[in-house]
PLY file of the C-alpha trace (Angstrom):
ply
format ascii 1.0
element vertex 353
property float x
property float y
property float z
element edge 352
property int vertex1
property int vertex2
end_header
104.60 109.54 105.19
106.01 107.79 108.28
109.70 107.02 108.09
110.94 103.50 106.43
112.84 100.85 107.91
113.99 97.28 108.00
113.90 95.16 110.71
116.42 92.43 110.89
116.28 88.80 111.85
116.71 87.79 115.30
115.89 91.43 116.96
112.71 92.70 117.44
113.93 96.33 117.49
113.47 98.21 114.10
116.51 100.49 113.49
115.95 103.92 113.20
115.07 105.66 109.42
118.86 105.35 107.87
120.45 103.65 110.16
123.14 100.59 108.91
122.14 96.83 109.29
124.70 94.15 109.47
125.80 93.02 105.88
124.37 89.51 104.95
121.51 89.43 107.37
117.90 88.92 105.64
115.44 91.39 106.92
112.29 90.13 108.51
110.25 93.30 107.71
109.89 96.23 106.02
107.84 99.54 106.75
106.54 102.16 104.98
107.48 101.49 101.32
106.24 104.04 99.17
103.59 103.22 95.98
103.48 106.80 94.59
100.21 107.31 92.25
100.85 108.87 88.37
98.86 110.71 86.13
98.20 109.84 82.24
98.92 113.42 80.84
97.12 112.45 77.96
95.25 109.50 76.92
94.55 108.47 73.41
92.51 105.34 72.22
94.08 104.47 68.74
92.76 101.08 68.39
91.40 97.76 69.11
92.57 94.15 69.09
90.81 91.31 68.25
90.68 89.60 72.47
88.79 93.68 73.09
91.91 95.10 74.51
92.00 98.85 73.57
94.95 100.07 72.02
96.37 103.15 73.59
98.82 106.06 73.43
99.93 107.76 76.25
102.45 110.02 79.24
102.86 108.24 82.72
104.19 110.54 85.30
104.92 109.63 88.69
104.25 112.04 91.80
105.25 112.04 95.23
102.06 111.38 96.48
100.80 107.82 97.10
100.33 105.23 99.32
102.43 103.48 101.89
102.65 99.41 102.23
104.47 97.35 105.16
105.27 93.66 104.66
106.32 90.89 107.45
107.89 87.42 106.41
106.30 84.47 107.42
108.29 81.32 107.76
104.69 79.09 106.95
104.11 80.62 103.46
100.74 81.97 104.01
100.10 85.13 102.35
97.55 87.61 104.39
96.11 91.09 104.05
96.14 92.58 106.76
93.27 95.61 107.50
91.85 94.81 103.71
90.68 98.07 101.89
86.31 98.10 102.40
84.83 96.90 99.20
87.62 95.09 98.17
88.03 91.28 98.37
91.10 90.10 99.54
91.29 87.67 97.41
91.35 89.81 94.53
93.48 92.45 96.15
96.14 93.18 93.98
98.84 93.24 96.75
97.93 89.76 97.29
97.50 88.96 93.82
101.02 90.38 93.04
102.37 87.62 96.32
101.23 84.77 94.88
102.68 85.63 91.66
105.80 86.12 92.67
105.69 83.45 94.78
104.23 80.98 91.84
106.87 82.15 90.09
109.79 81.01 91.78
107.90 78.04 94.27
108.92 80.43 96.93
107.84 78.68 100.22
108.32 82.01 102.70
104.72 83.63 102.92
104.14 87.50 103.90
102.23 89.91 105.68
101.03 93.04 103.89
99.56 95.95 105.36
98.78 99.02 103.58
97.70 102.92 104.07
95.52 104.00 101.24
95.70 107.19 100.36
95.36 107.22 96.65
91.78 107.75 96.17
90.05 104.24 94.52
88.31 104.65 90.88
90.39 107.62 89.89
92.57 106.99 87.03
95.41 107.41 89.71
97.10 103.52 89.56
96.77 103.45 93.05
96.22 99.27 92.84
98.63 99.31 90.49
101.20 101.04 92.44
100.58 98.87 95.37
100.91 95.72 93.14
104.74 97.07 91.53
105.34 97.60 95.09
104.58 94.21 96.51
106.37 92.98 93.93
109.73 95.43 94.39
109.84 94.66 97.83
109.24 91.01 97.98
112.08 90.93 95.69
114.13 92.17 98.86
112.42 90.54 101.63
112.34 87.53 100.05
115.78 87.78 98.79
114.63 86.45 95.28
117.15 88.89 93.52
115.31 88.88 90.31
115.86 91.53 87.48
113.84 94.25 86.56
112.95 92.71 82.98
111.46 89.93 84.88
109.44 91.65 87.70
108.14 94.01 84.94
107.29 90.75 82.68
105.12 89.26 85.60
103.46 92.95 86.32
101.74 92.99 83.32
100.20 89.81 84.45
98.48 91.73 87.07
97.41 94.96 85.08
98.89 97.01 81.67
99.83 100.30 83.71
101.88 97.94 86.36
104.52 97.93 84.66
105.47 101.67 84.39
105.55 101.82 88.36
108.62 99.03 87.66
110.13 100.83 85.20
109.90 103.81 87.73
110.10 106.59 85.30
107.91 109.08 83.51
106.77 106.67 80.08
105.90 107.30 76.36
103.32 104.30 76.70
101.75 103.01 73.67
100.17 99.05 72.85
97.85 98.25 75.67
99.97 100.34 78.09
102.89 98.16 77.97
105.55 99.34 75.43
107.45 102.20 77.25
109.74 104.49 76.63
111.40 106.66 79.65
110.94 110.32 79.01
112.64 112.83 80.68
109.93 115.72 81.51
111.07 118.95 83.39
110.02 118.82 87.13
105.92 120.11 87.99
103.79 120.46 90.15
100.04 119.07 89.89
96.76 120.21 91.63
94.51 116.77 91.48
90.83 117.11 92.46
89.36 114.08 93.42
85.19 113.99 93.54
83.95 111.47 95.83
82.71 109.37 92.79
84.61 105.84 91.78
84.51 105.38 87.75
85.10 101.74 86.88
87.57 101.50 83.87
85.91 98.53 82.22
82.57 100.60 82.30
84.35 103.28 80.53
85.35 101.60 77.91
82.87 100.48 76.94
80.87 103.06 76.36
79.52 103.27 72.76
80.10 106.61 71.96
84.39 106.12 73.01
86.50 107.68 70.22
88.83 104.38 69.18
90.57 105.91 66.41
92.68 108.75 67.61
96.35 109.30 65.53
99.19 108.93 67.34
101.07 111.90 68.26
104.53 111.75 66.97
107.08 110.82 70.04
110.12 113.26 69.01
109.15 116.53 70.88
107.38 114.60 73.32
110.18 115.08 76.63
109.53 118.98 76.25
106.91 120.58 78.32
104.44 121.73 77.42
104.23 119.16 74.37
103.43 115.97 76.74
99.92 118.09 77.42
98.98 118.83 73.27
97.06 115.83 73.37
93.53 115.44 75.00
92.09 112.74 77.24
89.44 110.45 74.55
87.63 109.37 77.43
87.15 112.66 79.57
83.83 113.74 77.34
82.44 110.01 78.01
82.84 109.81 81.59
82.06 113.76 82.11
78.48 112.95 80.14
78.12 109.99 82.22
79.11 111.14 85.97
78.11 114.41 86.75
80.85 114.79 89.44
83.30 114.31 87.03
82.16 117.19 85.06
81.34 119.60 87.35
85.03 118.82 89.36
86.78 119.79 86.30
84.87 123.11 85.68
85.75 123.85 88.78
89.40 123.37 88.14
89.37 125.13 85.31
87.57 128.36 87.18
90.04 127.85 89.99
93.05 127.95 87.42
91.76 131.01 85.63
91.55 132.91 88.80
94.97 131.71 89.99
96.73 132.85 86.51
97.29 129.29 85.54
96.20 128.00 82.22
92.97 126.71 82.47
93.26 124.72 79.39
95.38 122.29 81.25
93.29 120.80 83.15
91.85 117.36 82.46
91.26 113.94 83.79
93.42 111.16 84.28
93.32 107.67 83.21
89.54 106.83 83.22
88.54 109.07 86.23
87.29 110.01 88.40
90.62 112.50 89.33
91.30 115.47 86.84
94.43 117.54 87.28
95.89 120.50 86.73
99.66 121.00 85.83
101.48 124.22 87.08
105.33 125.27 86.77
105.57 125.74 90.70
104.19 124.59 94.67
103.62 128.82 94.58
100.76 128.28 91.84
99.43 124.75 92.90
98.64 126.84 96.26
96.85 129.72 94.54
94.81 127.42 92.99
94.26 125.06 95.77
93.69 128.07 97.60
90.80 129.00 95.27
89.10 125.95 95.36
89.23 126.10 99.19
87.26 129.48 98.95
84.36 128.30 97.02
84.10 124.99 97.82
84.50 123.24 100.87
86.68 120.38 100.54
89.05 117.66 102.50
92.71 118.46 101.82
94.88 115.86 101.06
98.55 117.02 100.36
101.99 116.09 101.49
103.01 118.18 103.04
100.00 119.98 103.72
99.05 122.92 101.81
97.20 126.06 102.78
93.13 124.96 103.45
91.81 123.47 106.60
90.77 119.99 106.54
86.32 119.32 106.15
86.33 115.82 106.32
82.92 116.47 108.07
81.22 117.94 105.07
83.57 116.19 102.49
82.74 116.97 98.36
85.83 116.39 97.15
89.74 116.07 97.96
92.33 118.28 97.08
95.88 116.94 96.36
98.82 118.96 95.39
101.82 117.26 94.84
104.91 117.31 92.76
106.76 114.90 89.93
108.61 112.23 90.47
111.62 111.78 87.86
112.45 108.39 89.31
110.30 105.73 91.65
112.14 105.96 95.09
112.47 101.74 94.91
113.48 101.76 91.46
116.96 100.86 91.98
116.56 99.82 95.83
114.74 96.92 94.86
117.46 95.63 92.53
120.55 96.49 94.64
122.02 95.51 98.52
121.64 98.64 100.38
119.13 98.82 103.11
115.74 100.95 102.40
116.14 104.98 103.14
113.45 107.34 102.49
114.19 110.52 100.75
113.94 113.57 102.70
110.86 115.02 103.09
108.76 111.25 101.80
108.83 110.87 98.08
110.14 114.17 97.09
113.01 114.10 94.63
113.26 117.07 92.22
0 1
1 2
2 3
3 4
4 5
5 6
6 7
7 8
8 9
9 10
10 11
11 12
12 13
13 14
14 15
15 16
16 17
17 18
18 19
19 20
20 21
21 22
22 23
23 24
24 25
25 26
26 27
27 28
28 29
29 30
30 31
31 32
32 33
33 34
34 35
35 36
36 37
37 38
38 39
39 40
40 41
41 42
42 43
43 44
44 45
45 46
46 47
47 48
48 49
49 50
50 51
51 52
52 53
53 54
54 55
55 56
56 57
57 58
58 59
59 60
60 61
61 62
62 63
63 64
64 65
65 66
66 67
67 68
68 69
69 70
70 71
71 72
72 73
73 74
74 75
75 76
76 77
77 78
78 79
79 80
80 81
81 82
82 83
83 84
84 85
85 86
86 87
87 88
88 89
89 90
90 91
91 92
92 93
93 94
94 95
95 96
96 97
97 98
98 99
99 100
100 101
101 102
102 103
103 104
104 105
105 106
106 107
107 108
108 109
109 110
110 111
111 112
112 113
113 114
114 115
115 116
116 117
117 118
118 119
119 120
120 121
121 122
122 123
123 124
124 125
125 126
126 127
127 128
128 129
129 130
130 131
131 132
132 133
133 134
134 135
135 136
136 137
137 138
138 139
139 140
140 141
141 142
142 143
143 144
144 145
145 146
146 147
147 148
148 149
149 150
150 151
151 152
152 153
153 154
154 155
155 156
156 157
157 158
158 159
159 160
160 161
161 162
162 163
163 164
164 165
165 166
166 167
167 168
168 169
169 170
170 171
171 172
172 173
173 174
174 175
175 176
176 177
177 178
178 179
179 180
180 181
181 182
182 183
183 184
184 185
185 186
186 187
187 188
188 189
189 190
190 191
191 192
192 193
193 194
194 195
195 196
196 197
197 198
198 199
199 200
200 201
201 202
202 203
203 204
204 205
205 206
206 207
207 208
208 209
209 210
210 211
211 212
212 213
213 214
214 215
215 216
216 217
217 218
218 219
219 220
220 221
221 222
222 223
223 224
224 225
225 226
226 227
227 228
228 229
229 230
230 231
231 232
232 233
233 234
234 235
235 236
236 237
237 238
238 239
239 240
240 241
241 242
242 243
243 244
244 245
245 246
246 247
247 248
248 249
249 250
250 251
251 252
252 253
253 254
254 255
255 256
256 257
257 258
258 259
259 260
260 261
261 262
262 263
263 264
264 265
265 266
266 267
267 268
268 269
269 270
270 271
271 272
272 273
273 274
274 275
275 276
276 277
277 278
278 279
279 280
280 281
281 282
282 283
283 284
284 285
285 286
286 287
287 288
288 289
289 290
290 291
291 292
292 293
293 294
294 295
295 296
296 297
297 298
298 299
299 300
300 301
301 302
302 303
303 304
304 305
305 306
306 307
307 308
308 309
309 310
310 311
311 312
312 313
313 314
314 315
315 316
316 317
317 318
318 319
319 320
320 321
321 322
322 323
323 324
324 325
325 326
326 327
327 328
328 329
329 330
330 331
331 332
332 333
333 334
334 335
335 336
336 337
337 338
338 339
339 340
340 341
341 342
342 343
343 344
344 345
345 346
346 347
347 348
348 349
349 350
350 351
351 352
């Protein structure tokens, strides 16, 4: 990821990544704000409410992989997309959804300009809308100097989406209710190998389905913080959305095979969210390589890691994208977007453990 920075009012220049900005002064822009992506480590459907809202139990993790989101004020309080994602209205955007929120919220009259780099691959399980939408929302909070607390921004997330509000939050979750009750967890730092197939699963479609197990048991939360017990649970929608898109299946088989060859533990491996991405976690970047590394032998696929990993890039004859990437034990504007200091990236992009 490019470097961060604010720009300050009254210069056009943007200072350089770290540099200081004059105390007091309200920054006019802001560049390359991270929204890192998360995995659900497991997934459990437990329930359903009366208004059809599943019930569900849960592990958020963040990782250091993501997209990347720059916002402009605008002294006429319009709010624009700029370079909207193919496919996607902007109205329904949930960058620009999360603006007007805020804005709604507080009769804010300053408007915005958001532009975004999407990495985070679209249908798959990832929260990569999600992420942009906490983002929008953390930064506004700065540009717009709104100074609200975190309680609040996470109260108004979960207008936009029940996994918005872990990207608030900013830490590795125990998630349970709809996806909204959280508990931090503290998980030991890992390293994932996420294998996206060029297939988008819609998440309404998934559940759905008929045949979705709704009446898993809760695992019990004390134990939960110690690897390898976040991964004793299972994913209940993986077997519906394998039987129903092909690609999903056949990506995780080949996960598995690459993580047997590798000397991981293929049992690992499993989807995220509703798909399409499944993942595989390993204790170090030496393993996620190996089995990167396999999957780049049999298959040919576009790599998509930061920073890059060993594979060349076959964006020409894509089948799937390859992701390695490491946990994230705290989101890099969790405290930023609460606090006076001017935006600095951690070395080496999201990277913190």
């Amino acid at each position: 990821m490019r470097p961060p920075a604010e720009a300050r009012a009254g210069s056009d220049r943007v200072p350089a990544h770290g540099s200081a900005c004059d105390p007091g002064s309200e920054p006019v822009e802001l560049r390359g704000l991270p929204a890192p992506a998360k995995l659900n480590l497991f997934l459990h459907v437990t329930g359903r409410r009366a208004d059809g809202y599943h019930l569900l139990e849960t592990v958020f993790e963040l990782i250091d992989f993501g997209d990347t989101l720059d916002f402009r004020r605008r002294d006429d309080g319009e709010i624009v997309r700029i370079d909207p994602v193919p496919g996607i209205d902007p109205a329904s955007d949930l960058t620009v959804r999360a603006a007007k929120l805020l804005a709604g919220h507080r009769r804010h009259n300053t408007g915005v300009e958001i532009s975004l780099v999407k990495r985070t691959p679209i249908g798959g399980g990832m929260g990569g809308g999600s992420s942009d939408a906490a983002t929008t929302l953390l930064a506004l909070n700065r540009l717009w100097q709104l100074h609200l607390p975190r309680r609040t921004l996470a109260s108004l997330a979960l207008e936009l989406g029940a996994d918005v509000p872990v990207f608030i939050g900013g830490t590795p979750a125990y998630a349970t209710g709809v996806g909204e009750a959280l508990r931090p967890l503290k998980i030991p730092p890992l390293w994932y190998v996420v294998l996206a197939p060029p297939v988008a699963v819609p998440t309404a479609a998934a559940f759905a389905a008929p045949e979705l197990t709704r009446n898993s048991k809760p695992l019990r939360i004390s134990g939960l913080s110690r690897s390898p017990w976040v991964f004793r649970g299972r994913n209940d929608l993986q077997p519906v959305v394998c039987r129903r898109y092909p690609e999903v299946a056949r990506a995780l088989a080949r996960l598995v095979t690459a993580a047997r060859q590798a000397g991981a533990d293929p049992g690992a491996a499993r989807m995220t969210g509703t798909g399409s991405c499944v993942f595989l976690p390993v204790p170090d970047r030496e393993i996620a390589s190996a089995v990167a590394q396999r999957l780049a032998e049999r298959w040919d696929y576009e790599w998509n890691a930061d920073p890059p990993s060993v594979g060349p890039s076959r964006a020409a004859q894509r089948t799937a994208t390859v992701i390695v990437a490491r946990s994230l034990s705290r989101h890099p504007l969790a405290d930023w977007a609460f606090a006076g200091t001017p935006w600095k990236a951690p070395r080496g992009g999201l990277r913190d453990r």
